[in-house]
N, C-alpha and C positions, 0 to 999 in steps of 0.2 A: 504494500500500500504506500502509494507516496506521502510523505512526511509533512506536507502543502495544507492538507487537510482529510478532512474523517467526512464518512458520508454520516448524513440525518440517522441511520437508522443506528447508530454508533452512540446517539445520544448526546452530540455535541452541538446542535445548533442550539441550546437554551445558553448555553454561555455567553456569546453575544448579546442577547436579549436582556438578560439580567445582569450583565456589565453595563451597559446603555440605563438600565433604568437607574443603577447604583450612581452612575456615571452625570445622570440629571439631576438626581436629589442633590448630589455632590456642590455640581454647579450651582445650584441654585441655596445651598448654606455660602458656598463661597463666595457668589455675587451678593450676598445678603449681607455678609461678615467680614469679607478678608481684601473690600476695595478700599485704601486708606484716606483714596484722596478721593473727595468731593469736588463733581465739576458743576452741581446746583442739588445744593445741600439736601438731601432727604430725596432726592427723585432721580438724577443721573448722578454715579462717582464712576469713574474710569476702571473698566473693569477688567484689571487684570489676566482673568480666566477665560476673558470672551472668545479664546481659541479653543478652548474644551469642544463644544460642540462639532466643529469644521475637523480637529482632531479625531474624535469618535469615530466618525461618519466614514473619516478615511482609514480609520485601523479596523472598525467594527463592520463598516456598512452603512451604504444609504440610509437605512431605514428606524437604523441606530444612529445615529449621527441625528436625525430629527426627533426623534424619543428623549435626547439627552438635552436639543435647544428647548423644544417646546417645552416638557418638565421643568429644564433648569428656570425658565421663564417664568411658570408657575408658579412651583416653590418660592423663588426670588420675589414675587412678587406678592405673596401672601405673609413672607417672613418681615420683606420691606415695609408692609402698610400701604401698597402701592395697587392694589388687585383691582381693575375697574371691570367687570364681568365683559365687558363687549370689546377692552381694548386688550385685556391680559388671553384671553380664552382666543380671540378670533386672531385678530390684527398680530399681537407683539406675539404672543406663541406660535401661531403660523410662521410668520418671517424670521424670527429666531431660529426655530425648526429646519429652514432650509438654508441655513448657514453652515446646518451638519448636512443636509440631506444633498445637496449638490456638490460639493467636494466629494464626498460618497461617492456618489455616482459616477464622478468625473476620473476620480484616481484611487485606482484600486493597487497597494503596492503587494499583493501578491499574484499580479498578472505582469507587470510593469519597474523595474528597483528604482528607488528613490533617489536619483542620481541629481546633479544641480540643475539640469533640466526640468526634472519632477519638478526641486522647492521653490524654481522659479515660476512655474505653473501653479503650485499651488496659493501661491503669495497671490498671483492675478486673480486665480477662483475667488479667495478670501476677499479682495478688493471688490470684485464685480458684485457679489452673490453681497458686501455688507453696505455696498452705496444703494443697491435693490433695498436691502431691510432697512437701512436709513430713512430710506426715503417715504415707504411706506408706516413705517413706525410712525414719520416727523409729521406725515399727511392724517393719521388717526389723531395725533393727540392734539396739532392744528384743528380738526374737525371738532372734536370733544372740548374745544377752548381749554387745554392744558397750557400748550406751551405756541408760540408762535412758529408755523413752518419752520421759516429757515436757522431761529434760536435751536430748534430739536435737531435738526441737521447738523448744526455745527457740532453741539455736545454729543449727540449718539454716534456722529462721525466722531469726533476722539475719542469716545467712552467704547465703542466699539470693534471700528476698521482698522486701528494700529495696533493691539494685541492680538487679531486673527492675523494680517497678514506679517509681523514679528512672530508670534507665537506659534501656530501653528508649521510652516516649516521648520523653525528651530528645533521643536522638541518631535518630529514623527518618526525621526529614525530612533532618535532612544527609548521613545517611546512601545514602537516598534519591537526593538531587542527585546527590550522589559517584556512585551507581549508572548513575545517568540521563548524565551527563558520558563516563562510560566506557565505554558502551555505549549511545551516540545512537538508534542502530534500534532496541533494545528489546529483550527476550527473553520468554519463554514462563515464568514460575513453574514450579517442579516441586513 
């Protein structure tokens, strides 16, 4: 059997899934806790971790990768005080979501090695896929008279799109290893 991965019936594909979910709760203590700097005190701080999800999506799976944004959105936003049912549940979980779910999609490093062409491709997904959630983000909470359009673009653009595309190439090869050390046989993406 190749070492790449185990088939379903092996009983490997729940590991993915409940790493993704472990993965979102995670996100979403972290973005709740562990942003130090406030960029509008109590509603946007620059978040650190916001490559978690685009990370997930591309070590776990698509499918994983938007389980870990839209959760970590939840959570973050239930723990922050910040939960508006139409803008946390539809709008920001969705586009959160597909900050994991299209890097997912796009780059699969066990079809493909993570070579400087990969993290400069992924650095572009993270860019394209967070001025997308930007914008859409800036346009709900404009709608909902939170914050002004282009004030939410500015901060969700730096609360956001320089820790995915920093972060996430930076840490998916070690990331990577670490995956590959703890799970020698391999599992199945979800």
């Amino acid at each position: 059997m190749p070492p790449a991965s185990l088939s379903r019936s092996e009983g490997n594909s729940l590991f993915p899934i409940v790493l993704s979910i472990v993965a979102g709760a995670a996100t979403g203590v972290l973005w709740a806790y562990a942003n130090p700097i406030q960029l509008v005190p109590g509603v946007i701080q620059w978040r650190i971790f916001a490559f978690l999800p685009p990370l997930i999506g591309i070590l776990l799976g698509w499918r994983s990768g938007f389980i870990c944004g839209y959760l970590g959105t939840i959570v973050w936003s239930l723990l922050a005080g910040t939960f508006i049912p139409a803008h946390s549940l539809i709008v920001d979980g969705i586009m959160v979501g597909l900050t994991g779910l299209v890097p997912g999609l796009l780059v699969n490093p066990t079809k493909s090695p993570l070579d400087r062409t990969a993290l400069i491709k992924i650095a572009a997904i993270c860019l394209v896929v967070g001025l997308v959630m930007v914008a859409c983000v800036s346009a709900s909470l404009a709608f909902l008279g939170i914050f002004p359009y282009w004030w939410a673009v500015l901060y969700l653009g730096l609360s956001d799109i320089v820790p995915m595309i920093v972060g996430t190439p930076l840490l998916v090869i070690p990331a990577l290893k670490i995956l590959k050390s703890a799970h020698p046989a391999g599992f199945e993406r979800f």
